[in-house]
Backbone as a ProteinNet text record, in pm:
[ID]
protein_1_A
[PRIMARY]
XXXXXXXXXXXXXXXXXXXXXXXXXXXXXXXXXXXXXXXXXXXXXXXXXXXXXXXXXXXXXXXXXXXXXXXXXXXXXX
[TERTIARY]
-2535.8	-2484.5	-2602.9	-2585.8	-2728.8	-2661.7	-2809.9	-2743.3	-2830.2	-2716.6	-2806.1	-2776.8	-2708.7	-2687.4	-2578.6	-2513.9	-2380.3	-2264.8	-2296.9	-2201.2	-2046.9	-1954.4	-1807.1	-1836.2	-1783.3	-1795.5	-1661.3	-1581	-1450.7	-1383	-1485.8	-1487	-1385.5	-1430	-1382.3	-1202.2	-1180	-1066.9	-967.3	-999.7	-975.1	-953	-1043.5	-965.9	-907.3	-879.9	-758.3	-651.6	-652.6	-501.6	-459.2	-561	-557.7	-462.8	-446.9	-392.8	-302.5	-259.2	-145.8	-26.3	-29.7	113.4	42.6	-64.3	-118.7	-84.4	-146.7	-77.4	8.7	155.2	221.7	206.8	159	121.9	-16.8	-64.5	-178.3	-175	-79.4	-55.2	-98.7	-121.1	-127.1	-35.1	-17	61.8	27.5	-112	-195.5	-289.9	-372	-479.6	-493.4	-665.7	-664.1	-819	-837.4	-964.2	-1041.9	-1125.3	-1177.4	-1312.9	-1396.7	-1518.7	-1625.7	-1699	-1771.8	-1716.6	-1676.1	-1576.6	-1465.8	-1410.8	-1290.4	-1365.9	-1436.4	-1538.1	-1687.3	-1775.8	-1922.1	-1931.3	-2046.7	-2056.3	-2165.2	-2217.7	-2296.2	-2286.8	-2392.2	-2369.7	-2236	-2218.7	-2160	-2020.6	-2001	-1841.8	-1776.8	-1900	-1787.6	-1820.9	-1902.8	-1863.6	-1786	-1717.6	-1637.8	-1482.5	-1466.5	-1353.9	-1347.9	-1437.9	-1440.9	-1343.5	-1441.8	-1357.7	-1220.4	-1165.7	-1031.1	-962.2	-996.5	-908.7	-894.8	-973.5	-983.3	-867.6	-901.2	-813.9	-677.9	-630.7	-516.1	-418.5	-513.2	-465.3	-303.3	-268.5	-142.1	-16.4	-112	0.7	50.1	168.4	247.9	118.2	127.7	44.1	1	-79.7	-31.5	-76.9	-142.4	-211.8	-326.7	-330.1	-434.6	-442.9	-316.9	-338.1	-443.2	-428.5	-551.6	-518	-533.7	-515.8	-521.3	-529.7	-566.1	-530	-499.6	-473.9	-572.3	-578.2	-745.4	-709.6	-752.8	-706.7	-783.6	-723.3	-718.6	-726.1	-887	-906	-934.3	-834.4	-879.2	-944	-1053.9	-1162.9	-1083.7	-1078.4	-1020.8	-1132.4	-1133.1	-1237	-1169.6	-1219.5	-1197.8	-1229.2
1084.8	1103.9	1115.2	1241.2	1242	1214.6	1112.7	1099.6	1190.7	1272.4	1369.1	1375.5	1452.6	1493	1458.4	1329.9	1287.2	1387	1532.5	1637.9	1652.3	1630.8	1609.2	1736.9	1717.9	1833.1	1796.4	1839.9	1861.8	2002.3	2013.6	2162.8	2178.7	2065.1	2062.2	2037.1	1900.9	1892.1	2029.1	2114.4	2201.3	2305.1	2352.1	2396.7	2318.2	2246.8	2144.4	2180.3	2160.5	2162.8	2308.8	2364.6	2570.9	2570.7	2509	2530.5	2432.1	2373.7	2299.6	2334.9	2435.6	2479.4	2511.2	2413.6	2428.2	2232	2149.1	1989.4	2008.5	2019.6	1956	2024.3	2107.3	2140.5	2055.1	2009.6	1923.6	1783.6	1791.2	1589.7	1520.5	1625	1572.4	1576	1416.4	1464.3	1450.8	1412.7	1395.9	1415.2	1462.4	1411.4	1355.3	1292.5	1242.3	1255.8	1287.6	1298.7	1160.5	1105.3	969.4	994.8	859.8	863.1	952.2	1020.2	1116.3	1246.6	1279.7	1387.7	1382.2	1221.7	1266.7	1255.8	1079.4	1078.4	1044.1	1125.3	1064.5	963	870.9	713	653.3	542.3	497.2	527.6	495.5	479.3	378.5	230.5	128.9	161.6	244.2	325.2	375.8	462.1	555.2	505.2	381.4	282.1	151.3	173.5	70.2	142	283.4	381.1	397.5	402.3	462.8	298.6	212.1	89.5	32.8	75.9	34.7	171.6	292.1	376.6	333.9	285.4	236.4	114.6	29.9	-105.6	-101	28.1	63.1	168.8	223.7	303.7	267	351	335.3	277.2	216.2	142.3	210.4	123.4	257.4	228.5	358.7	393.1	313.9	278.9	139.5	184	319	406.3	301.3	287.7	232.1	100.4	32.1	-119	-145	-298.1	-369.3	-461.4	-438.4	-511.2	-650.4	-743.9	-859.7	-948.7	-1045.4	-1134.4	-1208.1	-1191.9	-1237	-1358.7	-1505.6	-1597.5	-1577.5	-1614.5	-1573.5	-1761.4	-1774.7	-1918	-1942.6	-2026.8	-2093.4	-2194.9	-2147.1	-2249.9	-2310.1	-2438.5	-2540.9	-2665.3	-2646.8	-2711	-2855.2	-2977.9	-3105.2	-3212.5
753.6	619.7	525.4	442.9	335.3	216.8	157.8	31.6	-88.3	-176.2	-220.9	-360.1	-443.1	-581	-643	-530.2	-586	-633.6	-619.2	-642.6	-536.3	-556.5	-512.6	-382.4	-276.6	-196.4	-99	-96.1	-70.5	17.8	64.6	159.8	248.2	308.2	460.2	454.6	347.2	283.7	259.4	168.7	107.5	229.4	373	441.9	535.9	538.7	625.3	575.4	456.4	349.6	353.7	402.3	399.4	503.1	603.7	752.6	751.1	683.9	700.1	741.9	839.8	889.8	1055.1	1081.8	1247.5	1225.8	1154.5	1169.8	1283.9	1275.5	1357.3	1525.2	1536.5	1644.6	1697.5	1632.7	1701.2	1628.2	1600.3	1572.1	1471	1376.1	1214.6	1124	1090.9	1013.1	855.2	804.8	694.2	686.1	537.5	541.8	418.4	387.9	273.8	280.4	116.3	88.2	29.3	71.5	58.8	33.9	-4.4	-79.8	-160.3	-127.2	-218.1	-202	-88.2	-151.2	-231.4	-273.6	-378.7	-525.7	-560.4	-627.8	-635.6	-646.2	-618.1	-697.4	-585.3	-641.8	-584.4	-601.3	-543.1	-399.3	-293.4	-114.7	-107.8	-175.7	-192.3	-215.9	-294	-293.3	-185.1	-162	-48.1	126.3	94.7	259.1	156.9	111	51.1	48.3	60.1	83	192.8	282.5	427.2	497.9	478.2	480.7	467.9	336.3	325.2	360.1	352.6	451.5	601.9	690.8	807.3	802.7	720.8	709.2	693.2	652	534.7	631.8	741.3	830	906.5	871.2	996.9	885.9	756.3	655.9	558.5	480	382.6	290.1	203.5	90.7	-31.4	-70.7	-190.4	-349	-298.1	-440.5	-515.8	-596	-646.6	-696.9	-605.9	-625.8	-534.3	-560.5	-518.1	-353.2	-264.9	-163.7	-108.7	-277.6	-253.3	-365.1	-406.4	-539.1	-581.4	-697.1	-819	-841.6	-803	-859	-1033.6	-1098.3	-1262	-1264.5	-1322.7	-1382	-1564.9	-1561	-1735.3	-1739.5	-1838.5	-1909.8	-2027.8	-2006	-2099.4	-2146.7	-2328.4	-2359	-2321.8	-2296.7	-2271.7	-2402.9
[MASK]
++++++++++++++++++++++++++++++++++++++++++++++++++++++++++++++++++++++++++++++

């Protein structure tokens, strides 16, 4: 993987989605465009996408929630 000009490159995506009428003949039934090809970002982003696409695999879709609960703490003066 090179890391280069942070410029979006979505190629490969773009012809996948071209042929989307060969999928079900070879056992696709999605795709999805993930880390610097959807948005450039740090290295830290898009192995932080590669990640929870892996994790997330096989599961229903959750869009852009968060996969986890924030405990939310209050500072109380004493």
């Amino acid at each position: 993987v090179l890391v280069t000009s942070r410029d979006q490159d979505d190629a490969v995506w773009r012809e996948l989605k071209a042929r989307e009428n060969e999928w079900a003949g070879n056992g696709i039934r999605s795709i999805k465009v993930i880390g610097d090809a959807e948005a450039p970002g740090p290295i830290a982003w898009a192995t932080y996408a590669g990640h929870r696409f892996a994790r997330e695999l096989d599961e229903p879709d959750i869009g852009d929630a968060l996969p986890f609960r924030r405990e939310v703490t209050a500072l109380a003066a004493e």
